[in-house]
VMD Tcl script that builds the backbone (N, CA, C; Angstrom):
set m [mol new atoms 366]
animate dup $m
set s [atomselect $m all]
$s set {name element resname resid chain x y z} {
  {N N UNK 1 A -25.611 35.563 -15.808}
  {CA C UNK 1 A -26.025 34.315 -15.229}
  {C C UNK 1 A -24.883 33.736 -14.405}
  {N N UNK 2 A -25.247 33.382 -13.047}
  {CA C UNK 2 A -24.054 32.454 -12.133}
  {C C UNK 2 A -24.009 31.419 -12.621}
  {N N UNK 3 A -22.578 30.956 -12.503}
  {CA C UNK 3 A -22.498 29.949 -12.315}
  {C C UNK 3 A -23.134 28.592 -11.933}
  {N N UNK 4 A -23.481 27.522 -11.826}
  {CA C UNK 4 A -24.288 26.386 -10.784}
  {C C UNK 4 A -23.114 26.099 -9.893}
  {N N UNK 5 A -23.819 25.701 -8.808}
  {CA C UNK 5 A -22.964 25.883 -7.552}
  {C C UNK 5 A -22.186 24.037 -7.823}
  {N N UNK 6 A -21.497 23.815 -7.412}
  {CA C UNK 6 A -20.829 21.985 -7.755}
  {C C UNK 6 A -21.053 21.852 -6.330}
  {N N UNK 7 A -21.371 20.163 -6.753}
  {CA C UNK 7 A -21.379 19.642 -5.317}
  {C C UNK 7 A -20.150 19.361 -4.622}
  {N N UNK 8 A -20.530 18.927 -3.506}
  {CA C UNK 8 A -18.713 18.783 -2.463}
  {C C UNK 8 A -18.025 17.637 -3.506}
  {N N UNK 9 A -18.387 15.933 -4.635}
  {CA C UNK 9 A -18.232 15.625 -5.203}
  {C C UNK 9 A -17.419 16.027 -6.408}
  {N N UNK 10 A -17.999 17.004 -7.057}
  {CA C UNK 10 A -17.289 17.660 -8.082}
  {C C UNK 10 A -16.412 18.562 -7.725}
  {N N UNK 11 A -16.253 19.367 -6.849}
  {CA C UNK 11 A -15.365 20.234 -6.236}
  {C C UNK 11 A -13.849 19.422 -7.183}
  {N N UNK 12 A -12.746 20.364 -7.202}
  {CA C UNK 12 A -11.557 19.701 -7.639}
  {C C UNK 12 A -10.790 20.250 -6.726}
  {N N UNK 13 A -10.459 19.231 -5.902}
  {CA C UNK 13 A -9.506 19.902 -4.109}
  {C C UNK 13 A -8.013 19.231 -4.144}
  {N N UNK 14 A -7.708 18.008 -4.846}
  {CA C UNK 14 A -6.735 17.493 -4.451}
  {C C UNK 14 A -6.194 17.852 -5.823}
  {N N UNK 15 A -4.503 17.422 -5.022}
  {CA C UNK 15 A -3.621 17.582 -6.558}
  {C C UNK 15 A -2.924 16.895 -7.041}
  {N N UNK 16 A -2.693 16.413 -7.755}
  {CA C UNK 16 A -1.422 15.237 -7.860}
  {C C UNK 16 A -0.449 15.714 -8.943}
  {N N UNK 17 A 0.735 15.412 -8.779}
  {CA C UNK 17 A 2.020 16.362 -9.168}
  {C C UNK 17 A 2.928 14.626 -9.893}
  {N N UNK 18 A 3.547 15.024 -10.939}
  {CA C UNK 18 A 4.574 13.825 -11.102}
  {C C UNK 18 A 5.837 14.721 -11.772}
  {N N UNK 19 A 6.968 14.559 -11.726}
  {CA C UNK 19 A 7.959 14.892 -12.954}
  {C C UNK 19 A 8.261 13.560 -14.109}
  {N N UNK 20 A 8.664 13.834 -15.169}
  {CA C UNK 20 A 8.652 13.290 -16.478}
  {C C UNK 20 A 9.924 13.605 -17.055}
  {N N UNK 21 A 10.880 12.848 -18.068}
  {CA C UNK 21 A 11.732 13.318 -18.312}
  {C C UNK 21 A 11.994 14.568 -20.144}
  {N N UNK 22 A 12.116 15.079 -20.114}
  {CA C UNK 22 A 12.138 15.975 -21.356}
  {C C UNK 22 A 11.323 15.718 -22.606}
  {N N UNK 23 A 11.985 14.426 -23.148}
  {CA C UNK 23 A 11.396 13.884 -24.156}
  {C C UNK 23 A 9.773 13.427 -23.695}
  {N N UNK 24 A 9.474 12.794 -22.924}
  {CA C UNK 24 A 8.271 12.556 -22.409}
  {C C UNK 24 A 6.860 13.829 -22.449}
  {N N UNK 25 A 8.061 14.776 -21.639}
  {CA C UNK 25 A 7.185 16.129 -21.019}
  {C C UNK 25 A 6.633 16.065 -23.063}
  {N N UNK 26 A 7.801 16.303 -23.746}
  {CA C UNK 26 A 7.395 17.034 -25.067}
  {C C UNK 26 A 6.260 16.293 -25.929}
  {N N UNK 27 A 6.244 14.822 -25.589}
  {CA C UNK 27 A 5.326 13.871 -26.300}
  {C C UNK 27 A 4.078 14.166 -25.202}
  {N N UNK 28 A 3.758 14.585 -24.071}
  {CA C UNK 28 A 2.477 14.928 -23.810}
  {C C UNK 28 A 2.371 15.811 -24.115}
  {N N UNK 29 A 3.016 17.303 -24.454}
  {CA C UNK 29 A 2.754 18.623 -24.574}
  {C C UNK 29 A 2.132 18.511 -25.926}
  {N N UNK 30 A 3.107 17.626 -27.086}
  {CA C UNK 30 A 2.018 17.470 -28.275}
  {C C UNK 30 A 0.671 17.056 -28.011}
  {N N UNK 31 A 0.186 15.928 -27.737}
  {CA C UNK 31 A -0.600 15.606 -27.681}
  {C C UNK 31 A -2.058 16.380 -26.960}
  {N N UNK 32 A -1.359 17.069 -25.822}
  {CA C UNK 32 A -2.260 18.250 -25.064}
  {C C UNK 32 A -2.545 19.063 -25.969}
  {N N UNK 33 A -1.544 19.924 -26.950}
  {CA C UNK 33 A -1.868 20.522 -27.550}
  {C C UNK 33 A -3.101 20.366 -28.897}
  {N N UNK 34 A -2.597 19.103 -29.364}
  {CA C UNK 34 A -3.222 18.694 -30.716}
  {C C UNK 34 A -4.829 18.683 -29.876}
  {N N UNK 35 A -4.860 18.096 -28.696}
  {CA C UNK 35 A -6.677 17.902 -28.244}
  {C C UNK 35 A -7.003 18.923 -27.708}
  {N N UNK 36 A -6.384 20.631 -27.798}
  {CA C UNK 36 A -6.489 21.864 -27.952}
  {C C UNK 36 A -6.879 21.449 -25.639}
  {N N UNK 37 A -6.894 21.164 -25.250}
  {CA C UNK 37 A -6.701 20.785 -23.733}
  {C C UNK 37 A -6.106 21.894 -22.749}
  {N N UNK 38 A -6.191 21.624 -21.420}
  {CA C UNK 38 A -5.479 22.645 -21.100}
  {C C UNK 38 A -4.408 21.368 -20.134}
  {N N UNK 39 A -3.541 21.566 -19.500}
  {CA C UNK 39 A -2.626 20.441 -18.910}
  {C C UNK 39 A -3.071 19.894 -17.865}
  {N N UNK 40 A -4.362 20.492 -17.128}
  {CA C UNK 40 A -5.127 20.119 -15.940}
  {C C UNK 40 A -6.171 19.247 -16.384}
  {N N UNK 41 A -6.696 19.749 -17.102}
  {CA C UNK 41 A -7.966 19.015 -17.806}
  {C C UNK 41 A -7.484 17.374 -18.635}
  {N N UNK 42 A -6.350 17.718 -19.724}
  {CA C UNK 42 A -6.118 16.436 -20.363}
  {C C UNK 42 A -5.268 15.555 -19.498}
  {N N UNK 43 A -4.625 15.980 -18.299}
  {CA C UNK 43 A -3.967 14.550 -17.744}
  {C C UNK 43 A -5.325 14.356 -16.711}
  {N N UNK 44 A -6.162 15.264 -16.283}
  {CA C UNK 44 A -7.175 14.718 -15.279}
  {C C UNK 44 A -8.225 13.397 -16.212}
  {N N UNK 45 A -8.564 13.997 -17.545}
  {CA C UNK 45 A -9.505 13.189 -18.543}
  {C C UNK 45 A -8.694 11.568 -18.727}
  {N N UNK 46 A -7.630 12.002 -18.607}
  {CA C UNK 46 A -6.573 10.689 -18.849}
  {C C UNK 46 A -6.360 9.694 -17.961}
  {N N UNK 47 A -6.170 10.062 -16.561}
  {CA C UNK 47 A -5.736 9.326 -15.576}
  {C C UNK 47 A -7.081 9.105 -14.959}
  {N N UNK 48 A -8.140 9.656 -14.238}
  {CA C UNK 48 A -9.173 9.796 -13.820}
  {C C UNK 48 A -9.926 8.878 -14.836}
  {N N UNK 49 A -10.177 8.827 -16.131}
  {CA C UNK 49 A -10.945 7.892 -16.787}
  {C C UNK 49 A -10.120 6.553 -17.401}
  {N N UNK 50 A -8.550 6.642 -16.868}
  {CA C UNK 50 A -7.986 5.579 -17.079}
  {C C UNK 50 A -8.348 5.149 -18.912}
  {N N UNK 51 A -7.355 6.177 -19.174}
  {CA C UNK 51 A -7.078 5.780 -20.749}
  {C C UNK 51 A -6.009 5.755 -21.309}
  {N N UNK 52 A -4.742 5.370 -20.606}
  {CA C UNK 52 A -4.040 5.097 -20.038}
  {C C UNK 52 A -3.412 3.757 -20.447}
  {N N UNK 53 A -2.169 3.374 -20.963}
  {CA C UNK 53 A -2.144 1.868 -21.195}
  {C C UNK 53 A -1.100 1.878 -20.741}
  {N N UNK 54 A -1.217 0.504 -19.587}
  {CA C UNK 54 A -0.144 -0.162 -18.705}
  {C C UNK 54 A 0.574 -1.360 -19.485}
  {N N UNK 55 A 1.715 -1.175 -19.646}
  {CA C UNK 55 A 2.624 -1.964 -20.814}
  {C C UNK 55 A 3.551 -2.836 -19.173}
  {N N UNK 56 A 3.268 -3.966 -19.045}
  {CA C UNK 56 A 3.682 -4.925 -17.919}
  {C C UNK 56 A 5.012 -5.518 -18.314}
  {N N UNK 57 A 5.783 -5.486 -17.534}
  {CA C UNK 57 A 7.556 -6.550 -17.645}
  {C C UNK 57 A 6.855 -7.938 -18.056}
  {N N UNK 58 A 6.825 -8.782 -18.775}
  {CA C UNK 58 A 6.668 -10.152 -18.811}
  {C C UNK 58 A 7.389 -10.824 -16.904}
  {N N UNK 59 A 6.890 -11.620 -16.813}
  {CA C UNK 59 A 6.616 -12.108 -15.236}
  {C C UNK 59 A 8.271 -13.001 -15.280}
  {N N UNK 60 A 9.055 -13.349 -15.054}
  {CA C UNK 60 A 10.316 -14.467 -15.279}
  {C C UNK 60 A 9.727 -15.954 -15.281}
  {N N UNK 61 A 10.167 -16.575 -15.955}
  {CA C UNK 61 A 9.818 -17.753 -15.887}
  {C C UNK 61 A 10.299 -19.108 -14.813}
  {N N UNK 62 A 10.093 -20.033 -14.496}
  {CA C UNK 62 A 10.391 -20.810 -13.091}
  {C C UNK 62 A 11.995 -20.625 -13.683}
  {N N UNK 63 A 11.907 -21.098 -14.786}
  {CA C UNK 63 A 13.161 -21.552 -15.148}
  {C C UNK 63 A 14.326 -20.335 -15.135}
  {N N UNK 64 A 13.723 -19.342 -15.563}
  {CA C UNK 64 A 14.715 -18.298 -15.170}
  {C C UNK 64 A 14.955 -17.988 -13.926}
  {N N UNK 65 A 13.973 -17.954 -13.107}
  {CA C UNK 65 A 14.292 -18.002 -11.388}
  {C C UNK 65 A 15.298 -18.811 -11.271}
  {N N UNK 66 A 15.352 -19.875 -11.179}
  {CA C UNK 66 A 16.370 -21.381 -10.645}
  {C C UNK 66 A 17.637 -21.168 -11.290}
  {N N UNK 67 A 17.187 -20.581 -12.826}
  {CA C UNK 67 A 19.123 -20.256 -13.269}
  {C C UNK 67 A 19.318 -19.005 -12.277}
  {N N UNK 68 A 18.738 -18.217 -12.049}
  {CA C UNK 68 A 19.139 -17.169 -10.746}
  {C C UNK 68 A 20.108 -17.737 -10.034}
  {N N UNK 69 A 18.774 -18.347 -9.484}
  {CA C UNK 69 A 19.318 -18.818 -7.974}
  {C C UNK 69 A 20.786 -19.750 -7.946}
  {N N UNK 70 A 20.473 -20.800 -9.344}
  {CA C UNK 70 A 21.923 -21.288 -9.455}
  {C C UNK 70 A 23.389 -20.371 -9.548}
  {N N UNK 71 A 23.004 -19.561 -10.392}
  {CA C UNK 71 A 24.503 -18.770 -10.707}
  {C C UNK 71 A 24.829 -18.079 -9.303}
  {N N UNK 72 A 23.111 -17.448 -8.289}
  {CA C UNK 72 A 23.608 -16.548 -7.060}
  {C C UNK 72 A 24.604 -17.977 -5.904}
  {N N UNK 73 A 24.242 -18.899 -6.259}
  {CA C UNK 73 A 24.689 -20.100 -5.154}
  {C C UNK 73 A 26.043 -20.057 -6.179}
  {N N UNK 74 A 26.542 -20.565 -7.053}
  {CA C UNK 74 A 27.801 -20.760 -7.818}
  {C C UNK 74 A 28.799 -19.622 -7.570}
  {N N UNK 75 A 27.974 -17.701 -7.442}
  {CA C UNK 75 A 28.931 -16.859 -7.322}
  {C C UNK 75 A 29.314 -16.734 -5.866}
  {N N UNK 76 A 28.363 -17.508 -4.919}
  {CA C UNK 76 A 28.837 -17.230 -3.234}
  {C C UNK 76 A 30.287 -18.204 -3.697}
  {N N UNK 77 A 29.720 -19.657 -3.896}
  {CA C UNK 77 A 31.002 -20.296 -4.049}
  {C C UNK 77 A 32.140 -20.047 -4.628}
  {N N UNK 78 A 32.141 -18.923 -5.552}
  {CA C UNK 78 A 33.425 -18.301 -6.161}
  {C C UNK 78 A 33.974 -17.321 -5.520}
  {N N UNK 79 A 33.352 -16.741 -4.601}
  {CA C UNK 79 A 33.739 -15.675 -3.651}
  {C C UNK 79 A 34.668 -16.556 -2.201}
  {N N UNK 80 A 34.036 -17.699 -1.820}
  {CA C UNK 80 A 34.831 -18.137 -1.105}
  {C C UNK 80 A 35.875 -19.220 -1.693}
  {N N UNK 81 A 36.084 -19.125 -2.262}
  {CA C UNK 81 A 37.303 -19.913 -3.473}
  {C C UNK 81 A 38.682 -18.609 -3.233}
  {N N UNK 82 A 38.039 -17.404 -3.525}
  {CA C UNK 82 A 38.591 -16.332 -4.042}
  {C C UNK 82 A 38.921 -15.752 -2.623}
  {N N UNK 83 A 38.725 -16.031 -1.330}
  {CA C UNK 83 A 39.042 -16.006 -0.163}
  {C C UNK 83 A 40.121 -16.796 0.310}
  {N N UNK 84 A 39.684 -18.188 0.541}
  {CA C UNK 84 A 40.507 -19.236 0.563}
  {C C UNK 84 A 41.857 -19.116 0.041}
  {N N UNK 85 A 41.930 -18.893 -1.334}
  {CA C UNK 85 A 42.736 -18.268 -2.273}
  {C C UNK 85 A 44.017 -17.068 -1.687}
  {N N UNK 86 A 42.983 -16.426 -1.648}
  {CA C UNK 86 A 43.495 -15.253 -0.671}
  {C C UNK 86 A 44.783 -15.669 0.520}
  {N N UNK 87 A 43.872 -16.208 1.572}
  {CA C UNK 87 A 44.253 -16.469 2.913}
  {C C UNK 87 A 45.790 -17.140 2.851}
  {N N UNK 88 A 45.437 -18.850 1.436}
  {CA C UNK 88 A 46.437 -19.381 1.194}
  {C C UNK 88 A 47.929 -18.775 0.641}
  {N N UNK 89 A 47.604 -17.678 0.005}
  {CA C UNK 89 A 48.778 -17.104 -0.759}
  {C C UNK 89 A 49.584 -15.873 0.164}
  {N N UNK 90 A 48.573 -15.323 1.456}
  {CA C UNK 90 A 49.115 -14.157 2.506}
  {C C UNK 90 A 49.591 -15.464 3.569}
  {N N UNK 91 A 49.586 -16.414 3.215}
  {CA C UNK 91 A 50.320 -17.500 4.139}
  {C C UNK 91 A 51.472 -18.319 3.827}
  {N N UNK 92 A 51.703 -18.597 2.284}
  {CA C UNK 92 A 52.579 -18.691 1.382}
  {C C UNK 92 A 52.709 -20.132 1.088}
  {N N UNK 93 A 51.375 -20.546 1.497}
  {CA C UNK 93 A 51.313 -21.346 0.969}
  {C C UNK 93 A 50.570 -21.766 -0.480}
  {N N UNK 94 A 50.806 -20.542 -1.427}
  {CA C UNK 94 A 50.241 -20.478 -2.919}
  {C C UNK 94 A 51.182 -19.625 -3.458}
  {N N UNK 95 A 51.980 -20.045 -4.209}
  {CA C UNK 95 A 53.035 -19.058 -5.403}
  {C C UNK 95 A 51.889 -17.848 -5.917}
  {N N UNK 96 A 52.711 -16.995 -5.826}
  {CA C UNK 96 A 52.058 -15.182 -6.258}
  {C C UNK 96 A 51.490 -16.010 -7.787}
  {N N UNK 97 A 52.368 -16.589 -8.835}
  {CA C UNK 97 A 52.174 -16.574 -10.155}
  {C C UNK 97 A 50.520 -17.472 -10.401}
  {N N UNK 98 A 50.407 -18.913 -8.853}
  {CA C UNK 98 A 49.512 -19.630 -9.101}
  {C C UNK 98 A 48.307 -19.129 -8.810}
  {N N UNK 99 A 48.744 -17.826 -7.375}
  {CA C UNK 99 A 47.557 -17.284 -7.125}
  {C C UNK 99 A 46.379 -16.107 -8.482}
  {N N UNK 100 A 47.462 -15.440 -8.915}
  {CA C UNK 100 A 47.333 -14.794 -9.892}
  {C C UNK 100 A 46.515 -15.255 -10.756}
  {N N UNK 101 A 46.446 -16.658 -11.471}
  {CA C UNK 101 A 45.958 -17.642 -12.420}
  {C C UNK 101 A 44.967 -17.807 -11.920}
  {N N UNK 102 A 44.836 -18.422 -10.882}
  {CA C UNK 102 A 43.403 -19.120 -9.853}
  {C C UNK 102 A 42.710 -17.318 -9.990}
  {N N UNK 103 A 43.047 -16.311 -9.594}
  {CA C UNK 103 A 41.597 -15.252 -9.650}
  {C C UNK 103 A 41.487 -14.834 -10.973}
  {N N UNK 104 A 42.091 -14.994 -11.468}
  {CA C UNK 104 A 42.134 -14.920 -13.379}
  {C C UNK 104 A 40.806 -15.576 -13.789}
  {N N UNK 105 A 40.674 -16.972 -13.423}
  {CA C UNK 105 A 40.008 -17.967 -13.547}
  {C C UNK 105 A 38.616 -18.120 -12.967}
  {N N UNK 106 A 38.572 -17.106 -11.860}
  {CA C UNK 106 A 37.598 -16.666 -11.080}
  {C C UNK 106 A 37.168 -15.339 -11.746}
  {N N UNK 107 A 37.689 -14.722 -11.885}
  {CA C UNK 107 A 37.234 -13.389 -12.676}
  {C C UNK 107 A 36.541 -13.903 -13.914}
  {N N UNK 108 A 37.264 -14.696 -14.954}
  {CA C UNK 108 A 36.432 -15.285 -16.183}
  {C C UNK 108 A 35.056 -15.742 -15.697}
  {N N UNK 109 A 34.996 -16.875 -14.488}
  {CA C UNK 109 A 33.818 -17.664 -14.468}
  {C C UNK 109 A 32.929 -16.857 -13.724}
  {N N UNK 110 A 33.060 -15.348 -13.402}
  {CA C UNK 110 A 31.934 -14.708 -12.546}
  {C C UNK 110 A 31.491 -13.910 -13.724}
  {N N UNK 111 A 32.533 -13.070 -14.857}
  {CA C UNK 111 A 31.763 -12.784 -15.796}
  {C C UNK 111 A 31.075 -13.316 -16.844}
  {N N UNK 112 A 31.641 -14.711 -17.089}
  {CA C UNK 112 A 30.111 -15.486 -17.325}
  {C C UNK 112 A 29.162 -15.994 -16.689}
  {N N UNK 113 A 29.255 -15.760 -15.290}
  {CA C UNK 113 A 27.930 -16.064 -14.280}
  {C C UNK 113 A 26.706 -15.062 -14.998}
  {N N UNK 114 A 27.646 -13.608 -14.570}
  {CA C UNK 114 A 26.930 -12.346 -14.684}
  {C C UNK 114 A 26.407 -12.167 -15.880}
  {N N UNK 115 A 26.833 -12.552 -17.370}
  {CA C UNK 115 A 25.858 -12.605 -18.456}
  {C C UNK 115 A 25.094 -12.904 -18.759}
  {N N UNK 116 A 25.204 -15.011 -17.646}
  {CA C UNK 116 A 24.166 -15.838 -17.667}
  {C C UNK 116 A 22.850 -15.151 -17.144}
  {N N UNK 117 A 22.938 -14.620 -15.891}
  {CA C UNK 117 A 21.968 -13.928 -14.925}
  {C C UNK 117 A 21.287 -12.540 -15.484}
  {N N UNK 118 A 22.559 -12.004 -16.051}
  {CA C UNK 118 A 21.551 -10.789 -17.270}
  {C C UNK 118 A 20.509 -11.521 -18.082}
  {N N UNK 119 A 20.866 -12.318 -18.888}
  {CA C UNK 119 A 20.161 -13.113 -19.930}
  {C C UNK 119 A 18.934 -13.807 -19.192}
  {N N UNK 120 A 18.893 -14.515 -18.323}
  {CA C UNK 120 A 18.058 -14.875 -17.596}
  {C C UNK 120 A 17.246 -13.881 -17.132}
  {N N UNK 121 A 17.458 -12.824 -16.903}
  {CA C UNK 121 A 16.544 -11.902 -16.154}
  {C C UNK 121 A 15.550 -11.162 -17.049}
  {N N UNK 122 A 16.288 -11.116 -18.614}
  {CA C UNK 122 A 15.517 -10.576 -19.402}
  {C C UNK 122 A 14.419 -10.967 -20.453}
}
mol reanalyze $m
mol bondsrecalc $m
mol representation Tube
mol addrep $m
C-alpha cells in the first residue's frame, strides 16, 4: 500500500536550526528520549504547538529607571570632576598628593554608583 500523497500544507520544507549549550542539549536529549521521539518530531511537536514556557525578566520599575538615570547623570558628573582634576594637576595647579586623594574619592563614589545601578537593574 502507498503512501497518501500530503498536501503542499503538510509537506515539511523549511528548517529551523538553533545551538544550545551542553547542559541544555543533555536536558532535551533526556526528555526526547524518555517521549521515545525522534529530535525532528519532539522539538517540531514542541515549538509548532507552543508548549513551550516563556519565563519573562520582570519589567524595571519607574523607580528603578530614575535611580538609573540618576547615578548615569551623577557618573557623567564624576567623570568631569575627574577631568578637571586632571587638567588642574598637568598644570600644577593641584599637589600630586591632593590629586591622588580627589580620584581616590572618585573611584570610591563610582563604585558605589555602580552597585547602586546593579541593584537597581535587578
Amino acid at each position: 500500500m502507498a503512501r497518501p500523497h500530503k498536501t503542499e500544507r503538510e509537506k515539511l520544507s523549511e528548517t529551523i536550526s538553533f545551538r544550545v549549550n551542553k547542559k541544555d542539549f543533555d536536558d532535551f536529549e533526556g526528555k526526547r528520549r524518555a517521549a521515545g521521539a525522534s529530535k525532528s518530531s519532539f522539538y517540531r511537536d514542541h515549538v509548532a504547538r507552543n508548549t513551550t514556557q516563556v519565563i519573562a525578566a520582570p519589567a524595571p520599575t519607574s523607580d528603578a529607571k530614575r535611580a538609573v538615570f540618576l547615578l548615569q547623570k551623577a557618573s557623567n558628573n564624576l567623570n568631569q570632576l575627574a577631568h578637571r582634576a586632571n587638567a588642574a594637576n598637568q598644570n600644577g595647579q593641584l599637589s600630586d598628593a591632593i590629586f591622588e586623594s580627589l580620584l581616590d574619592q572618585l573611584q570610591q563614589l563610582n563604585q558605589f554608583m555602580l552597585a547602586q545601578a546593579k541593584g537597581a537593574t535587578q
